[in-house]
N, C-alpha and C positions, 0 to 999 in steps of 0.2 A: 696464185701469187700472194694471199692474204686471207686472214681467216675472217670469213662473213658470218654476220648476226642477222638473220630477218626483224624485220621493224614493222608493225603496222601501223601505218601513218593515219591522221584523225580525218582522212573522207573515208578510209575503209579499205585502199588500198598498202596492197605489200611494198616493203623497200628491204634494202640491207642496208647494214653498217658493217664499213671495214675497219677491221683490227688496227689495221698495218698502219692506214693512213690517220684512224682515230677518226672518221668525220663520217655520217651518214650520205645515203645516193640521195636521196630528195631529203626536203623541208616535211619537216612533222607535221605543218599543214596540210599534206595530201601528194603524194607522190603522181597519181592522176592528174588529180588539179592544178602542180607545178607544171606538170608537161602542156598541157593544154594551154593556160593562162601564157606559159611565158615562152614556151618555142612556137605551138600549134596554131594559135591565134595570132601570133607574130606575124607567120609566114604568110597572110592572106593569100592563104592558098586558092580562093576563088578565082584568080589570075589565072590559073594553070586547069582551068576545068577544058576538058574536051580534049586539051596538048600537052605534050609536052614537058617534063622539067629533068633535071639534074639534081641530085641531093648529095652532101657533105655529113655522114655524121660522127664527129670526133669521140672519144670517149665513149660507147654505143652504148655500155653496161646492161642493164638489163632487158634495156630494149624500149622503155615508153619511149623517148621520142620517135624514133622508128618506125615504132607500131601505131601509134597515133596519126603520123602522116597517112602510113601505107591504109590506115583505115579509112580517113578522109579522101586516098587518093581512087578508094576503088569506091567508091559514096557517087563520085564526080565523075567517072573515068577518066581520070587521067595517065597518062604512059609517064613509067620513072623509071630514070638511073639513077641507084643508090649506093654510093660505097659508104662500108661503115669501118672507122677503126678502132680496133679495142686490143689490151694488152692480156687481158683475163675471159676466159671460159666458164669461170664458174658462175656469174650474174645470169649468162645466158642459159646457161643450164639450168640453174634455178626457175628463173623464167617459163622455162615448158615445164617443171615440174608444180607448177605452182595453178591451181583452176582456178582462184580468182581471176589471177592475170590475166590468161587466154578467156575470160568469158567476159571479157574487158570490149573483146575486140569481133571483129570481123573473123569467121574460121581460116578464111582465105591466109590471115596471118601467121596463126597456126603452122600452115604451111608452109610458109617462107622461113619460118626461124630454125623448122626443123631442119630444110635444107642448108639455111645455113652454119649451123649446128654442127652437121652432117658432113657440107660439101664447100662449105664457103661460098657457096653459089646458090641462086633461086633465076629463075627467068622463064617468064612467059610471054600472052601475047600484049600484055600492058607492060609487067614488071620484069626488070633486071638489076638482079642486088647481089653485090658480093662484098665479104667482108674480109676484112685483113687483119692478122693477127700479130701480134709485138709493138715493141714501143712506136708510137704512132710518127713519131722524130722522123723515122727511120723508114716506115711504112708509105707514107705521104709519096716519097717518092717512085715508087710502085704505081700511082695514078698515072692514068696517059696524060702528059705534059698539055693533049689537043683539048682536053676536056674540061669546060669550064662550067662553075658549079653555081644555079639560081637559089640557090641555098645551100649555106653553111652551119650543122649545129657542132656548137664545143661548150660539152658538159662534164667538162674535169672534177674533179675534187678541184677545191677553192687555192688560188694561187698560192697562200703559206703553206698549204696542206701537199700540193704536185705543182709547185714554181715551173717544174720539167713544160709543159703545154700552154705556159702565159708568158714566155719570153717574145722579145723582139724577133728573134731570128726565127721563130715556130709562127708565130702570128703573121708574122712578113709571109712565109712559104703558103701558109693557109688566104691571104686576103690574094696572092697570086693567082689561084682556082677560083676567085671571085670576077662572073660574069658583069660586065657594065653595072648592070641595073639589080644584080643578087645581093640579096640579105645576109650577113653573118649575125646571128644572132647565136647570146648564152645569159645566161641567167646570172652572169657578174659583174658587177655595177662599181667594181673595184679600180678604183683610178690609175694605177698603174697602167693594167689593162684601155681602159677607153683612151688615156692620152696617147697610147701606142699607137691604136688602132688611128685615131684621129694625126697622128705625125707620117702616118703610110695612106693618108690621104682621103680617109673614109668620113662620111658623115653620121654622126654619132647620135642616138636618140635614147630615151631610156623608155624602156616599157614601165607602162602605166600599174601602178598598184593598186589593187582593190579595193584599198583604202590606204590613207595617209595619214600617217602621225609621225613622229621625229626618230620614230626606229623602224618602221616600217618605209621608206622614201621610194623606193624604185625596186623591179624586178627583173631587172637586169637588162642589157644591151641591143642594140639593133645599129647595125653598122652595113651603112650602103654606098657604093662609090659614085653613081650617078643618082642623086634625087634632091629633087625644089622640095626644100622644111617648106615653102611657103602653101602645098599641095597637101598638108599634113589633113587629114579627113577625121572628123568626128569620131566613128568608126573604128580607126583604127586603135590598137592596144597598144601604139606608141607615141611618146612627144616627145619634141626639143628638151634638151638637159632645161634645169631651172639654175635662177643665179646660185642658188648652193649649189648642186652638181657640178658648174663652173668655176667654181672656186676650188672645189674637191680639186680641181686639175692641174690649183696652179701650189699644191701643198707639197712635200715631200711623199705620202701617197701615189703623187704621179711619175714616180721615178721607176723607169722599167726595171724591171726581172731579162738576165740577160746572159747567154748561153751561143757566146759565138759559134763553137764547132756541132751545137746540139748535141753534145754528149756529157756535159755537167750532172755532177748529182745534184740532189736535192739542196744539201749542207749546203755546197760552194754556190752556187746559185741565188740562195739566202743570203749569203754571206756577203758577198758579190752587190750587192742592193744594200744592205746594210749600210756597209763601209762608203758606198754613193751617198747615201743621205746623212750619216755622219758631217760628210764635208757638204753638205749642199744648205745652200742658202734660201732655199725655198721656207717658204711658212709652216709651221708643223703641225704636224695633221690635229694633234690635244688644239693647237690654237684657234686653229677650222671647226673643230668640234665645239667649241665653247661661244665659239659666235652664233651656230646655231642651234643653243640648245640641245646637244645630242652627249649620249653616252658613250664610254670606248666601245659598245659591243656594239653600235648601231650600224658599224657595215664592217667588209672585208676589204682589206687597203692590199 
């Protein structure tokens, strides 16, 4: 689909960057470290040790999230269904070609990527993972309608970069395979995005950053349909939005990306959002910015 650069990110771990979309798969910070900090820790997976779970993973690209679960998951024994969707082959290929990355992980993974590499399919007596290939718009529906998912990851390119996987009508489909009490969690902290999420009903938190300064704020989303903020645990690597996050929501920022038929390109889709905040009367995002102190690059709107 796009022509890839490998990147090594400053923990020591590989990523790419794509051409086509101009934007790297992880933060220069650490491709490992993103995965970990902000989907793996998210999912307080110690819930699911001994049973049970259902996995979501949008955009699978090279594989860390993925791999990171399925590492944690055979640590615990736990049994997983995992569907993953991706539009490109080449990340993953990259992936088994690359020894850092497999000496990242458990061999056992190793084994699942090859097969699904190979077969689209891996399944044994804990794991069952199959992946799906094409625009994910399109793919999503290919999941059994019966199956609902205790976690959701969507690790796109950032919404100006693939608006395609942050509209209403794709987020709506995706929060549908969301179990009562499942996490959708991504590492976008972008207001469009959360006020969506939050108008289809979810309870919105931002994962906690390793540290806090006025360009650094949040590391992206956690969105759950059934859960007490007032239950929020020490522990965990997520809080309640803060009143800037809450204001983020009420600027022109929080105007969907929107793609009635799911088949918009990119352009129109931009476009499409544009021409919304053109006429809308919400506060602008520079005006949000200047109240607190922040620069235009301090997030993606």
């Amino acid at each position: 689909m796009s022509e890839l650069i490998e990147v090594l990110t400053n923990d020591g771990s590989y990523s790419l960057r794509s051409l086509f979309f101009q934007e790297n798969f992880h933060s220069l910070r650490g491709a490992l470290e993103e995965t970990k900090s902000k989907f793996t820790a998210s999912s307080n997976l110690q819930r699911f040790k001994g049973k049970s779970l259902n996995v979501l993973d949008i955009c699978f690209g090279l594989g860390y999230n993925s791999a990171s679960l399925l590492n944690e998951l055979i640590k615990q024994k736990s049994y997983l269904n995992l569907y993953a969707l991706e539009i490109d082959k080449k990340p993953l290929e990259y992936s088994l070609r690359n020894e850092s990355f497999l000496k990242l992980w458990d061999p056992k993974v190793k084994r699942i990527f090859n097969s699904l590499n190979c077969k689209d399919y891996f399944e044994d007596q804990f794991f069952k993972c199959s992946i799906l290939w094409g625009d994910a718009r399109k793919k999503i529906d290919f999941i059994p309608s019966s199956i609902k998912f205790d976690l959701i990851y969507l690790d796109g390119f950032s919404p100006q970069k693939c608006p395609q996987v942050w509209t209403i009508e794709f987020l709506s489909k995706i929060t549908e395979k969301l179990n009562s009490e499942g996490y959708f969690i991504t590492y976008s902290s972008s207001a469009a995005v959360r006020k969506t999420l939050r108008n289809l009903g979810l309870e919105i938190f931002t994962i906690k950053p390793t540290f806090k300064n006025r360009t650094f704020w949040s590391q992206g989303t956690v969105a759950i349909s059934k859960f007490d903020k007032y239950e929020l645990k020490a522990n965990f690597n997520f809080e309640k939005l803060s009143l800037m996050e809450e204001e983020h929501l009420l600027t022109k920022a929080s105007i969907p990306y929107r793609d009635q038929d799911l088949n918009s390109s990119k352009e129109d889709i931009i476009k499409r959002r544009l021409d919304e905040q053109l006429f809308s009367n919400l506060l602008s995002t520079n005006q949000w910015r200047e109240r607190w102190g922040m620069t235009k690059l301090s997030f993606k709107s």
